[in-house]
gemmi code that builds the backbone of each chain (N, CA, C; Angstrom):
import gemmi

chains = {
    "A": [
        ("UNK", (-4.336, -8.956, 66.020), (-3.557, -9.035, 64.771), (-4.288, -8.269, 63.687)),
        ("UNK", (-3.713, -7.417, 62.809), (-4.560, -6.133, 62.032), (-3.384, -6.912, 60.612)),
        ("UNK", (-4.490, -7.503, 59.635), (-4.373, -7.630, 58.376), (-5.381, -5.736, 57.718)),
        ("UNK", (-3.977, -5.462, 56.715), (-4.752, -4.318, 56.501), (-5.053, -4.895, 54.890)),
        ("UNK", (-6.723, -4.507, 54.197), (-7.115, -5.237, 53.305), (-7.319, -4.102, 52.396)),
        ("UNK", (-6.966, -3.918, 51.054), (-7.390, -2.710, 50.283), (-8.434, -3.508, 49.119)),
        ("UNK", (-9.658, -2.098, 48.996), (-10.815, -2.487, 48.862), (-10.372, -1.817, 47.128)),
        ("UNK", (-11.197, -2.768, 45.708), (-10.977, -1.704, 45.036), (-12.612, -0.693, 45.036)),
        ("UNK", (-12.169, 0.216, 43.915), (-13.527, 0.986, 43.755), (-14.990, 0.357, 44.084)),
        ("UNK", (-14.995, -0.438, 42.831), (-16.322, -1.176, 42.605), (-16.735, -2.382, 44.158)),
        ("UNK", (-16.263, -2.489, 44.684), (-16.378, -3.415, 46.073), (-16.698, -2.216, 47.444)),
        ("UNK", (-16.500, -0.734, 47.175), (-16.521, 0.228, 48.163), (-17.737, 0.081, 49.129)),
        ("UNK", (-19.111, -0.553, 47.783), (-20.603, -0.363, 48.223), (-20.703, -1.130, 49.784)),
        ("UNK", (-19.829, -1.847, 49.953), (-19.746, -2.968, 51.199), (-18.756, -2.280, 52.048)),
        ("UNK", (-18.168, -1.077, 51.606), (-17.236, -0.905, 53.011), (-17.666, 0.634, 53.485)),
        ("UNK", (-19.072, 1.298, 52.826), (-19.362, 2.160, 52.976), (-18.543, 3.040, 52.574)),
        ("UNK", (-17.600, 3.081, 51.371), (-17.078, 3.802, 50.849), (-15.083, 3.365, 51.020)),
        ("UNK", (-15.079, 2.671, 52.297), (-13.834, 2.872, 52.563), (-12.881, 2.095, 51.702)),
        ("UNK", (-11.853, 2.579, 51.112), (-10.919, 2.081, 50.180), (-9.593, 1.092, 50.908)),
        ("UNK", (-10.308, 1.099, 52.385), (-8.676, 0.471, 53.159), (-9.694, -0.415, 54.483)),
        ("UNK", (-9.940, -1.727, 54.926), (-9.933, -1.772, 55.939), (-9.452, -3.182, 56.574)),
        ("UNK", (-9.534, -3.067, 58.217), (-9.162, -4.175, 58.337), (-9.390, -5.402, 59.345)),
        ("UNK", (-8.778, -6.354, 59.095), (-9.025, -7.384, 59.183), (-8.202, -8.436, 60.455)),
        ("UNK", (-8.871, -9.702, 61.245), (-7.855, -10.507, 61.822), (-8.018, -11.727, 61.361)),
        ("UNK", (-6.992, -12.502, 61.495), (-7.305, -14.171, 60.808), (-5.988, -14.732, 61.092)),
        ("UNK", (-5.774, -16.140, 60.570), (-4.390, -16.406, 60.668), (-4.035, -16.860, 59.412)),
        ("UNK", (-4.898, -17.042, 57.888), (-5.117, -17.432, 56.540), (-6.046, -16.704, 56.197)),
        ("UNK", (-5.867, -16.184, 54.883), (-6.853, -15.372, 54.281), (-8.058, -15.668, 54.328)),
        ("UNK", (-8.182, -17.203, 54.133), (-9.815, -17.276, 54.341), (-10.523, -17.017, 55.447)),
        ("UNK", (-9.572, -16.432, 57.046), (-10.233, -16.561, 58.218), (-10.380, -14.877, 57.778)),
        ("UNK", (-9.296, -14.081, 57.101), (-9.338, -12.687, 57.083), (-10.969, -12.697, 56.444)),
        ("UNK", (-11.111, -12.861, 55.252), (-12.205, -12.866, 54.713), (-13.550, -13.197, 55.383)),
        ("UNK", (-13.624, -14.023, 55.954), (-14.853, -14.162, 57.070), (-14.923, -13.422, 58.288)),
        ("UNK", (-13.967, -12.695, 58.703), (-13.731, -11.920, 59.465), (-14.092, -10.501, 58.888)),
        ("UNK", (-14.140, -10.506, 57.543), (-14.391, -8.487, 56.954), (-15.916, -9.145, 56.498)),
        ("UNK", (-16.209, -10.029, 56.383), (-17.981, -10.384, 56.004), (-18.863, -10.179, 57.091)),
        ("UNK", (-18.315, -10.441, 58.413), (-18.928, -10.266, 59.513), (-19.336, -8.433, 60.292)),
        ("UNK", (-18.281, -7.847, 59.062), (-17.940, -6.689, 59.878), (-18.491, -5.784, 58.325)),
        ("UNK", (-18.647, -6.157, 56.939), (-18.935, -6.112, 55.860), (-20.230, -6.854, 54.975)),
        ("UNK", (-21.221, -6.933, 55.487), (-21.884, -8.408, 54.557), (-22.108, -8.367, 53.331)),
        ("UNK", (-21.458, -9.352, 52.820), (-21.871, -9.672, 51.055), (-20.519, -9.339, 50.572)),
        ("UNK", (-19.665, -8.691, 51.309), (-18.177, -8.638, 50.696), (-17.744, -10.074, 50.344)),
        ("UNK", (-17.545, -11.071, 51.102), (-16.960, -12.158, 50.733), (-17.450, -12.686, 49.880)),
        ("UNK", (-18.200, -12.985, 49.877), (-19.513, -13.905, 48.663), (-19.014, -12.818, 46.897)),
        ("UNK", (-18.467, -12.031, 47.034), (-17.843, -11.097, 45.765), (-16.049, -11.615, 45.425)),
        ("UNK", (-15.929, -12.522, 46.229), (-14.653, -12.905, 46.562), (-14.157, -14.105, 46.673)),
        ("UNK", (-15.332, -14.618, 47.224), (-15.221, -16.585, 46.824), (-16.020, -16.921, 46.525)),
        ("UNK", (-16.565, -18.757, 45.426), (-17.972, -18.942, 45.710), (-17.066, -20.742, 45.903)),
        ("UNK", (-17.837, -21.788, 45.465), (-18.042, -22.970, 46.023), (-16.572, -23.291, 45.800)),
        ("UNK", (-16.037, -23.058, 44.580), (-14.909, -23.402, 44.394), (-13.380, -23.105, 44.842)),
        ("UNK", (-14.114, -21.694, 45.903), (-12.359, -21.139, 46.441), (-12.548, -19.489, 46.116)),
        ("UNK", (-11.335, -19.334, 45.679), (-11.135, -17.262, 45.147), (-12.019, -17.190, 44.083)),
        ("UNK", (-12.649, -16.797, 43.624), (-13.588, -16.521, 42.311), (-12.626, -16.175, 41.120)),
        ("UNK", (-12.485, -16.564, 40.012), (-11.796, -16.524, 38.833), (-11.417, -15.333, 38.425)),
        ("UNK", (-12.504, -14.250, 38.467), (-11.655, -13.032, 37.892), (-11.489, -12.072, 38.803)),
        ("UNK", (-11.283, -12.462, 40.056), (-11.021, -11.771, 41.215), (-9.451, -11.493, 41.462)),
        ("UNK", (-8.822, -10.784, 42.070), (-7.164, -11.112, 42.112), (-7.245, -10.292, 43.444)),
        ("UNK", (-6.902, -11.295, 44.121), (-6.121, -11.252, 45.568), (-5.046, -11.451, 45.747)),
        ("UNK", (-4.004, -10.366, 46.085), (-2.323, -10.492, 46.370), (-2.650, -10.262, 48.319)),
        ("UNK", (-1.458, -11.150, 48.470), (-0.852, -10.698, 49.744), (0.447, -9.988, 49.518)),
        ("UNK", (0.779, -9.204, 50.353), (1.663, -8.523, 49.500), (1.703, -7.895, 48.141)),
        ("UNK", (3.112, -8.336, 47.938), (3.023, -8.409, 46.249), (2.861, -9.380, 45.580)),
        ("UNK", (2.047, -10.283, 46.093), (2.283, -11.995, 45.419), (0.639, -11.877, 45.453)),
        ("UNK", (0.314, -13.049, 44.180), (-0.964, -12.875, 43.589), (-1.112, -14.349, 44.535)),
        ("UNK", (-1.899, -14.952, 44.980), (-2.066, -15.581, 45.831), (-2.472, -17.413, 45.358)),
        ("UNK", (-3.139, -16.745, 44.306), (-3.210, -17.720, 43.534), (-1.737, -18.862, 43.421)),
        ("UNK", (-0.609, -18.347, 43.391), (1.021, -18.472, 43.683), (1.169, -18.981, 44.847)),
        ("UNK", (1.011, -18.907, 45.657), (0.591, -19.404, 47.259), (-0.529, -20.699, 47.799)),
        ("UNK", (-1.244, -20.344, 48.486), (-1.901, -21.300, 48.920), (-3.111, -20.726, 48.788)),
        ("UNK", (-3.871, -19.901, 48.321), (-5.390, -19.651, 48.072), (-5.552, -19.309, 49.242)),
        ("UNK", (-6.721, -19.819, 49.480), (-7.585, -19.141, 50.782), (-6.861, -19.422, 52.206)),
        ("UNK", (-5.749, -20.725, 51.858), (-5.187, -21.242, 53.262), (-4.017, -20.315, 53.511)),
        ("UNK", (-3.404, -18.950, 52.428), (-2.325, -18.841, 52.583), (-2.018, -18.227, 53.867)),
        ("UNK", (-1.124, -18.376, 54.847), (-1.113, -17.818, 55.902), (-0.938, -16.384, 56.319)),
        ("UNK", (-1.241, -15.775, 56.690), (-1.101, -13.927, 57.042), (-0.589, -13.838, 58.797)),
        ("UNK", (0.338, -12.640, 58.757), (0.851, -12.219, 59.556), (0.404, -10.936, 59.678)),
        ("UNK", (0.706, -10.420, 61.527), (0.293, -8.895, 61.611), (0.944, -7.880, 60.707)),
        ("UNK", (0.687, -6.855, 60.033), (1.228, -6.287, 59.401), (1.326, -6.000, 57.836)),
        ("UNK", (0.386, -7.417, 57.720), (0.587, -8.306, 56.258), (-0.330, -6.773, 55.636)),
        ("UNK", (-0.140, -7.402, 53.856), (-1.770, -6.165, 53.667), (-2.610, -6.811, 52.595)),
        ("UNK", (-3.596, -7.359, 52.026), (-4.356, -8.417, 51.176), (-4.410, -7.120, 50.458)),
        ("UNK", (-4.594, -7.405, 49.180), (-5.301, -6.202, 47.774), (-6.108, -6.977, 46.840)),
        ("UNK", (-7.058, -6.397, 46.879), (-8.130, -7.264, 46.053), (-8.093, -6.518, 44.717)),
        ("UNK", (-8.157, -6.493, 43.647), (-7.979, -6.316, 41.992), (-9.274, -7.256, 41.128)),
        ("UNK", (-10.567, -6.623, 40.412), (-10.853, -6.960, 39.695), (-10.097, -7.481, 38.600)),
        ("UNK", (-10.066, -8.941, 38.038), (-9.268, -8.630, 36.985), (-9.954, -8.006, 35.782)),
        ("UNK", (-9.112, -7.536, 34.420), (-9.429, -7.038, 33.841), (-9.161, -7.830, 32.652)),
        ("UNK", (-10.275, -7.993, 32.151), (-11.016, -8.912, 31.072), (-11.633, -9.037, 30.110)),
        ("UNK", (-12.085, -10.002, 28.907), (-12.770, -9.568, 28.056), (-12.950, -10.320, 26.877)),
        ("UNK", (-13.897, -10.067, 25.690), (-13.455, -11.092, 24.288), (-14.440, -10.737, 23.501)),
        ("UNK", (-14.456, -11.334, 22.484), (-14.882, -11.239, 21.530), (-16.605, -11.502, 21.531)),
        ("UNK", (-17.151, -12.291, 22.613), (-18.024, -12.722, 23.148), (-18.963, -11.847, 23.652)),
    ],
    "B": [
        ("UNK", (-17.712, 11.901, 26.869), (-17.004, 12.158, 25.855), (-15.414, 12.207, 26.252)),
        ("UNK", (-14.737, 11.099, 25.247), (-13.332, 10.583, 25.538), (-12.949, 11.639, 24.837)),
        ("UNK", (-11.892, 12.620, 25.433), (-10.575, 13.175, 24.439), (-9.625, 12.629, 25.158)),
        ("UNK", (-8.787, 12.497, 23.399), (-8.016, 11.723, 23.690), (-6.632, 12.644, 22.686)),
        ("UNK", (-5.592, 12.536, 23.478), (-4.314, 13.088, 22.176), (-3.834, 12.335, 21.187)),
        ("UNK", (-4.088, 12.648, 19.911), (-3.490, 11.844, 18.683), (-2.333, 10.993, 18.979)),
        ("UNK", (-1.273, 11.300, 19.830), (-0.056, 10.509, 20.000), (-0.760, 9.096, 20.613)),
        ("UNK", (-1.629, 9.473, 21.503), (-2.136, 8.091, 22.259), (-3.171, 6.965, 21.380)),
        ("UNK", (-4.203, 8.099, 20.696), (-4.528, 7.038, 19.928), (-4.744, 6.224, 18.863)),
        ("UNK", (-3.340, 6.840, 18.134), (-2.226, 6.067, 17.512), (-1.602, 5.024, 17.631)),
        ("UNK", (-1.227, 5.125, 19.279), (-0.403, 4.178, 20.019), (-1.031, 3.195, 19.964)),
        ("UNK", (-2.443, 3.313, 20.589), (-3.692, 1.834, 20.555), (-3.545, 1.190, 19.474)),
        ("UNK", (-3.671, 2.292, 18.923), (-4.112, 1.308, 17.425), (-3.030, 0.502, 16.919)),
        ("UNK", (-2.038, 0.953, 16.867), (-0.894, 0.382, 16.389), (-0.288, -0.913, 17.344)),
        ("UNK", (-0.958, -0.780, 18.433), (-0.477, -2.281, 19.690), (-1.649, -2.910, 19.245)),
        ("UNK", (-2.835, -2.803, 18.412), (-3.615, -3.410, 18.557), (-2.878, -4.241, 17.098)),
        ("UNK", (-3.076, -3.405, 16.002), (-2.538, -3.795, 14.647), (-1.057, -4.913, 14.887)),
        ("UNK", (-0.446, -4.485, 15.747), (1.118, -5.558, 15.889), (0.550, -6.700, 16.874)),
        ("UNK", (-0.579, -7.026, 17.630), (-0.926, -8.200, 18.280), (-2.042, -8.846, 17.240)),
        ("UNK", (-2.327, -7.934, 16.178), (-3.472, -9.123, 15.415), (-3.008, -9.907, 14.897)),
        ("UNK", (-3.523, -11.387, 15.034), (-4.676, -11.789, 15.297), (-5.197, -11.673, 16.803)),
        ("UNK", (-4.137, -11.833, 17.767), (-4.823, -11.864, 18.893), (-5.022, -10.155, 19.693)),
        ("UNK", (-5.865, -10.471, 20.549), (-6.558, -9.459, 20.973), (-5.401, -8.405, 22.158)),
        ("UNK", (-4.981, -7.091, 22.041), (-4.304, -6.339, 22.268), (-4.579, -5.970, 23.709)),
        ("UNK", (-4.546, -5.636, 24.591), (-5.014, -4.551, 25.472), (-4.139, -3.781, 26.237)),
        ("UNK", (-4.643, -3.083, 27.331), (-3.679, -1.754, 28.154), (-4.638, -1.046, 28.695)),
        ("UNK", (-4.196, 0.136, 29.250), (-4.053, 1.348, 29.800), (-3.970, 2.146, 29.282)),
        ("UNK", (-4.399, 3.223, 29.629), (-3.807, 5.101, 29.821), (-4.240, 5.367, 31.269)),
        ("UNK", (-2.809, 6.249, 31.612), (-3.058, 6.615, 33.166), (-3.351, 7.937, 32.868)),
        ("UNK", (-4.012, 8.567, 33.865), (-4.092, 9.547, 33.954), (-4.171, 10.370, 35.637)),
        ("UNK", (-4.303, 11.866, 35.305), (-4.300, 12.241, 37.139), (-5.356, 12.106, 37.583)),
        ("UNK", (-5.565, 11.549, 38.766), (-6.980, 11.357, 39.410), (-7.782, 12.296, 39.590)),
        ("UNK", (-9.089, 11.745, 38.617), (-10.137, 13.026, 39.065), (-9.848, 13.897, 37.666)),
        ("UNK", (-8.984, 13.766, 36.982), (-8.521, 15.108, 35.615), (-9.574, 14.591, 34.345)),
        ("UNK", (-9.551, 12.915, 34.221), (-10.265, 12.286, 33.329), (-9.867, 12.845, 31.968)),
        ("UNK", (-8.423, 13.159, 32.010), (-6.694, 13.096, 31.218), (-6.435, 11.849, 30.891)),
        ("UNK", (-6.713, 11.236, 29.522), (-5.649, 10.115, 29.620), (-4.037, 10.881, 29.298)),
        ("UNK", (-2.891, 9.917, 30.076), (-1.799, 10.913, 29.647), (-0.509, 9.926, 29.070)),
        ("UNK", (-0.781, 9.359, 29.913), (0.281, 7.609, 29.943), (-0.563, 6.357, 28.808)),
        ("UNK", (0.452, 6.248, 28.202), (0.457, 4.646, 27.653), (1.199, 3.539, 28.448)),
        ("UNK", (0.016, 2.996, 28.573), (0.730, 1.242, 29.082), (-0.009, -0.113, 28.675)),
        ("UNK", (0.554, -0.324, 27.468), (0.243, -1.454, 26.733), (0.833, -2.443, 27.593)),
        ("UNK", (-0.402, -3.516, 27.962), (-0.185, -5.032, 28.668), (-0.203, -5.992, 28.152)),
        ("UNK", (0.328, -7.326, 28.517), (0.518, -8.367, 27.983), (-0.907, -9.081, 28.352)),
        ("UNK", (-1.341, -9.775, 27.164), (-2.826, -10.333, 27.118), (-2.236, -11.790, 27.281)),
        ("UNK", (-2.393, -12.298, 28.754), (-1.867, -13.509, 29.261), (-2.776, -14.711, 28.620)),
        ("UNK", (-4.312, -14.088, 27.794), (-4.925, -15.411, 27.270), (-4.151, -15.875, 26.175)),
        ("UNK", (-3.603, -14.456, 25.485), (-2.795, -14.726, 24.318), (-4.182, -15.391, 23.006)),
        ("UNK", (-4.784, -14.572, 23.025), (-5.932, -15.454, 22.100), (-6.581, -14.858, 21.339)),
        ("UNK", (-7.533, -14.910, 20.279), (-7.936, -13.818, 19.121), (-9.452, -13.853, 19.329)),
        ("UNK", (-10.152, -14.274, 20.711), (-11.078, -14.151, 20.857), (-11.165, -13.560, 22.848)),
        ("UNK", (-10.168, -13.605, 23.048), (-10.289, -13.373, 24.901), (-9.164, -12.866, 25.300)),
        ("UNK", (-9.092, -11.786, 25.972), (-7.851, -11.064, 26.778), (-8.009, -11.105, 28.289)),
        ("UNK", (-6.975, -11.201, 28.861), (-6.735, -10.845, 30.476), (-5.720, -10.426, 30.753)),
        ("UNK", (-5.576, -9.327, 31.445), (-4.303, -8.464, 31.992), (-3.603, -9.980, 33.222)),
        ("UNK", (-2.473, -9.948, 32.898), (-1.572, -10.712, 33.827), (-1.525, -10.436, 34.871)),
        ("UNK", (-1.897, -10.841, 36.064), (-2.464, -10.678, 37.185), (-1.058, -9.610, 38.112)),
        ("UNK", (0.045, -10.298, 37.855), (1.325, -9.964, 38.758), (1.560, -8.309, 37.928)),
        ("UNK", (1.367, -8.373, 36.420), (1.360, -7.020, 35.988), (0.781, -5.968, 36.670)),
        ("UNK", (-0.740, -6.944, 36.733), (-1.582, -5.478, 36.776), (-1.773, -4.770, 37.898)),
        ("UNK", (-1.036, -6.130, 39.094), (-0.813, -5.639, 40.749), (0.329, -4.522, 40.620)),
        ("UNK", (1.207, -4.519, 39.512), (2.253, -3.652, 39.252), (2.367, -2.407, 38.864)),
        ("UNK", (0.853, -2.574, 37.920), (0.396, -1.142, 37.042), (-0.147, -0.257, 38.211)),
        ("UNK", (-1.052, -1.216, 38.834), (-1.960, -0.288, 39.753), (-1.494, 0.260, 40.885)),
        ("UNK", (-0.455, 0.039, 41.277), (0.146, -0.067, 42.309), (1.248, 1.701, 42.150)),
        ("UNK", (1.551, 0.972, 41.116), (2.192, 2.342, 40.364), (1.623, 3.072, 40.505)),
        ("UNK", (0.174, 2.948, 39.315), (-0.452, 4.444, 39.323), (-1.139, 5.110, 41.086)),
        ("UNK", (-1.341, 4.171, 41.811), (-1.289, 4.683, 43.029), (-0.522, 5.552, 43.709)),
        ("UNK", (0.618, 5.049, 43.430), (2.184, 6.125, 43.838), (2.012, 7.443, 43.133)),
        ("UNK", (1.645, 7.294, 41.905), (1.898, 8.964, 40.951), (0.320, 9.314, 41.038)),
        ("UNK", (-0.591, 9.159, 42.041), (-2.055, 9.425, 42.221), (-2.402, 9.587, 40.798)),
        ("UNK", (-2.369, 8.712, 40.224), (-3.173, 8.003, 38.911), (-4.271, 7.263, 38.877)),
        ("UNK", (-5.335, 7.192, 37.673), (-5.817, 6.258, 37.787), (-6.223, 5.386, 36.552)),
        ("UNK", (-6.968, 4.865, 36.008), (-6.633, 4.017, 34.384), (-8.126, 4.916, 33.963)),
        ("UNK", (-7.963, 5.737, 33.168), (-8.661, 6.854, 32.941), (-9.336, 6.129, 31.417)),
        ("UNK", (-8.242, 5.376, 30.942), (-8.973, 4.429, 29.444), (-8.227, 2.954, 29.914)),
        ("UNK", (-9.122, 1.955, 29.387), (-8.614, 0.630, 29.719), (-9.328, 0.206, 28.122)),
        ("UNK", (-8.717, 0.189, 27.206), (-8.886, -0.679, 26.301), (-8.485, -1.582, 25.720)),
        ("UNK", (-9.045, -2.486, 24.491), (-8.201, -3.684, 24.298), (-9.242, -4.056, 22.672)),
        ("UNK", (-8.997, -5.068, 21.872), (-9.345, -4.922, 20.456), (-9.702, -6.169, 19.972)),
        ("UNK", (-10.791, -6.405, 19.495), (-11.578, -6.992, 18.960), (-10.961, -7.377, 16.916)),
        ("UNK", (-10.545, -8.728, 16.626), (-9.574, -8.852, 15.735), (-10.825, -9.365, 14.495)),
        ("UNK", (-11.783, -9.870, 14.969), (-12.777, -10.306, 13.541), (-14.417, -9.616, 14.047)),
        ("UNK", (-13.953, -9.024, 15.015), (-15.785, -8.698, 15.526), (-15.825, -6.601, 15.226)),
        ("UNK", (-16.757, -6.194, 15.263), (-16.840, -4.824, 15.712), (-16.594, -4.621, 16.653)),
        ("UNK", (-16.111, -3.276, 16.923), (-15.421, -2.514, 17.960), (-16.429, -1.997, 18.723)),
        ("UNK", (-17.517, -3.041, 19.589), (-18.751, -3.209, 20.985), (-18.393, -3.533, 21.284)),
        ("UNK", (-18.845, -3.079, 22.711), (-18.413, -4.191, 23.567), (-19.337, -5.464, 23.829)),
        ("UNK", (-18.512, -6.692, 24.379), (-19.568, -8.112, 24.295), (-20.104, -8.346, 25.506)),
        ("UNK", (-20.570, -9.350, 25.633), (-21.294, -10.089, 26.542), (-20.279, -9.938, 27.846)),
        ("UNK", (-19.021, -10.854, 27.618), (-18.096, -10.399, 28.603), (-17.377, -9.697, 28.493)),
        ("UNK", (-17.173, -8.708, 28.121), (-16.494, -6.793, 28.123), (-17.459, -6.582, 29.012)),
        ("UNK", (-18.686, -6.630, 29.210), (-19.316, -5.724, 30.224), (-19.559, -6.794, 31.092)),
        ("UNK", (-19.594, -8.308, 31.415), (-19.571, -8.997, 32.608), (-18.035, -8.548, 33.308)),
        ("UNK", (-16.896, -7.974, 33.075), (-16.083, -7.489, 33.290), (-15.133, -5.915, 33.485)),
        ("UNK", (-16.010, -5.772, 33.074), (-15.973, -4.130, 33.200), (-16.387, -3.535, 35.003)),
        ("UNK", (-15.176, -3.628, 35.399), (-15.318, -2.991, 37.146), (-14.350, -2.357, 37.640)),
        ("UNK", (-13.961, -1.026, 36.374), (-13.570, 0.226, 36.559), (-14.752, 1.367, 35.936)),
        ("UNK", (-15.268, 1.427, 37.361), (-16.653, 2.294, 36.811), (-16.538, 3.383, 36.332)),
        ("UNK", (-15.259, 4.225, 36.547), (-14.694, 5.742, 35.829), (-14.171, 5.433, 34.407)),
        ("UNK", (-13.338, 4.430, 34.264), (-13.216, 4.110, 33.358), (-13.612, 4.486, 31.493)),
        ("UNK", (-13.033, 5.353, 30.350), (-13.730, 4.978, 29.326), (-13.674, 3.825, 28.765)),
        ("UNK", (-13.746, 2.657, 28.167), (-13.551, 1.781, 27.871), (-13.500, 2.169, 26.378)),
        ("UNK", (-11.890, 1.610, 25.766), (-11.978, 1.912, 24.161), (-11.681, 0.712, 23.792)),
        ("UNK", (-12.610, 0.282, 22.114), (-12.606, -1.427, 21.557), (-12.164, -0.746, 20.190)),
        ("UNK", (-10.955, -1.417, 20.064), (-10.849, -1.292, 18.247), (-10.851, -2.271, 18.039)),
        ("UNK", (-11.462, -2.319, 16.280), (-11.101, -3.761, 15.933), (-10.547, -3.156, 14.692)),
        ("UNK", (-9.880, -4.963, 14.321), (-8.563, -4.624, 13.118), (-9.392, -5.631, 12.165)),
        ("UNK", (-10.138, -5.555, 11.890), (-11.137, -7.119, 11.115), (-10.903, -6.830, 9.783)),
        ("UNK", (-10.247, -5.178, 9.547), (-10.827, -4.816, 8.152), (-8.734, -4.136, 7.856)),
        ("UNK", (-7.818, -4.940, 6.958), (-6.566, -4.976, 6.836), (-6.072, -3.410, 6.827)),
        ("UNK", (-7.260, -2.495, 6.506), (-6.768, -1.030, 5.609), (-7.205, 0.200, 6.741)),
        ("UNK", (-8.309, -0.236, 7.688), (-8.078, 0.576, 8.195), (-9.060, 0.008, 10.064)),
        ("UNK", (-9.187, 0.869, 10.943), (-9.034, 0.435, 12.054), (-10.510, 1.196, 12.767)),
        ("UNK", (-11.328, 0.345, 13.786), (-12.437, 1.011, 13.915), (-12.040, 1.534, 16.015)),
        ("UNK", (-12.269, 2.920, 16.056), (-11.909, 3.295, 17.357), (-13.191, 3.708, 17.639)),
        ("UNK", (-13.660, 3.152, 19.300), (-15.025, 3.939, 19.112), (-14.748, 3.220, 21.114)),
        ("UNK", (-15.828, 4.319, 21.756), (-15.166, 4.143, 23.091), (-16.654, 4.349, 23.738)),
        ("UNK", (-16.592, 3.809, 25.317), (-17.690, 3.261, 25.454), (-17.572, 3.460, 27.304)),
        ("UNK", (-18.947, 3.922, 27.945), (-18.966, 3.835, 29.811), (-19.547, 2.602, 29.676)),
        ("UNK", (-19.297, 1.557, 30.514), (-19.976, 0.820, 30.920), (-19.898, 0.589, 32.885)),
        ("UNK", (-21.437, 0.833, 32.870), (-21.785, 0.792, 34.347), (-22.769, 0.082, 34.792)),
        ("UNK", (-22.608, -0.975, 35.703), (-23.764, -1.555, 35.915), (-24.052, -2.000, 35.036)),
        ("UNK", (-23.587, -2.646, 34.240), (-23.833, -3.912, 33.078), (-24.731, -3.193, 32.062)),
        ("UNK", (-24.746, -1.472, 31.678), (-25.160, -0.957, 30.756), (-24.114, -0.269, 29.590)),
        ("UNK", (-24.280, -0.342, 28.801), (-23.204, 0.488, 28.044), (-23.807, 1.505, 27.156)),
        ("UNK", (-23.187, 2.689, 27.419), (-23.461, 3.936, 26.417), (-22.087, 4.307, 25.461)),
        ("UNK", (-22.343, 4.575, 24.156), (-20.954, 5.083, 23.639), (-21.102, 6.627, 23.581)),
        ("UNK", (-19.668, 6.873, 23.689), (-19.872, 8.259, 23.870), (-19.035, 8.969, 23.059)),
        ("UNK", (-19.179, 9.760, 22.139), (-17.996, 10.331, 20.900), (-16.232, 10.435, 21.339)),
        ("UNK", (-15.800, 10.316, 20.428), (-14.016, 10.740, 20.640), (-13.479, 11.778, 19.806)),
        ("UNK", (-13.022, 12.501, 20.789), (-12.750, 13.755, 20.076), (-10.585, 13.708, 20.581)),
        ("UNK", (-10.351, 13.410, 19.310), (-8.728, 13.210, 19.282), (-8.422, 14.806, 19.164)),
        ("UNK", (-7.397, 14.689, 19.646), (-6.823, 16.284, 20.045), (-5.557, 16.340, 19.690)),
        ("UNK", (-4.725, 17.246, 19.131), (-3.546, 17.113, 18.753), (-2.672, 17.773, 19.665)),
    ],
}
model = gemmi.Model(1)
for chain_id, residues in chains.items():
    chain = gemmi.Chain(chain_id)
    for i, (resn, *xyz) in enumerate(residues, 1):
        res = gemmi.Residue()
        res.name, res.seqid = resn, gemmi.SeqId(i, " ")
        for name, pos in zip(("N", "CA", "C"), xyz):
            atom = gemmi.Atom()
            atom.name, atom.element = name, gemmi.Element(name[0])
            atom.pos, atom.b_iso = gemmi.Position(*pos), 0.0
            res.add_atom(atom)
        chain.add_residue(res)
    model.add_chain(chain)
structure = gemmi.Structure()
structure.add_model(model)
structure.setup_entities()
């Protein structure tokens, strides 16, 4: 089963450059431990104790996942995850 | 060094000036690799707040997605600072992870007129670098 996962820029350092790769699982969180094994230190940029990391944005599809089920949401062959720094900021 | 065309950064300023008090932000797309801003795309600041902005997540899967299709990329990502100077803060650069990126901060703190001043931040360093508006 080939989850295809798009990497953004700043996350490349872990895929040796590659902007696209991929993945098997049957829920994102299995995808994700599955590209750490094959990636290390990617995931840990992507979750920490609490689940998806806050200013991280993971869509399946076109759906921000957060909308879904988080790390349990289920993935199919074909599916494609997009990871998105969010973009942020303040006065701070 | 940001050039930038007068039409565009006009535009900033003026999305920044119609969201004060709260904090403005957006885009300019440009062609990948040209380091052109060419496009305006003012976003909705989902904190809605006069101290913290965040691009709306479902937007910005929308923006980027886009500029992917027209091989774009967000060539300026700025957003505006309503009682502080136009630096960037503590978290502007814990957040800053468009490394091509110029990053532009106006602030509107002062009713008469508007401070534009634009900034790389890489690796949690920031350099400013002049703006040269172009007509």
């Amino acid at each position: 089963m080939a989850i295809e996962v798009r990497i953004p820029t700043i996350l490349r350092t872990y895929t040796d450059g590659a902007k696209q790769v991929e993945g098997t699982g049957s829920t994102l969180g299995e995808v994700l431990a599955d590209l750490d094994a094959k990636h290390g230190g990617l995931r840990e940029r992507l979750v920490d104790d609490g689940g998806l990391r806050r200013f991280v944005n993971v869509y399946l599809n076109d759906e921000d996942v957060r909308f879904l089920a988080g790390l349990d949401t289920p993935v199919k062959d074909g599916d494609t995850v997009t990871v998105l720094p969010a973009v942020a900021g303040g006065a701070i | 060094m940001l050039t930038i065309p007068k039409d565009l950064h006009d535009k900033i300023v003026a999305h920044a000036r119609a969201d004060h008090p709260d904090e403005a932000c957006g885009v300019l797309a440009g062609p990948a690799g040209s380091d052109r801003p060419e496009r305006f795309i003012p976003m909705t600041n989902a904190a809605r707040s006069p101290t913290f902005y965040e691009f709306d997540s479902t937007e910005q899967f929308r923006v980027w997605r886009d500029m992917d299709e027209r091989d774009e990329e967000p060539v300026v990502i700025y957003h505006s600072h309503t009682a502080t100077e136009a630096y960037p803060s503590r978290t502007d650069i814990s957040y800053a992870n468009e490394p091509g990126a110029h990053y532009v901060l106006v602030s509107t703190r002062e009713p008469a007129s508007a401070e534009f001043r634009s900034y790389r931040i890489r690796t949690g360093e920031v350099t400013e670098e002049p703006v040269n508006v172009v007509e």
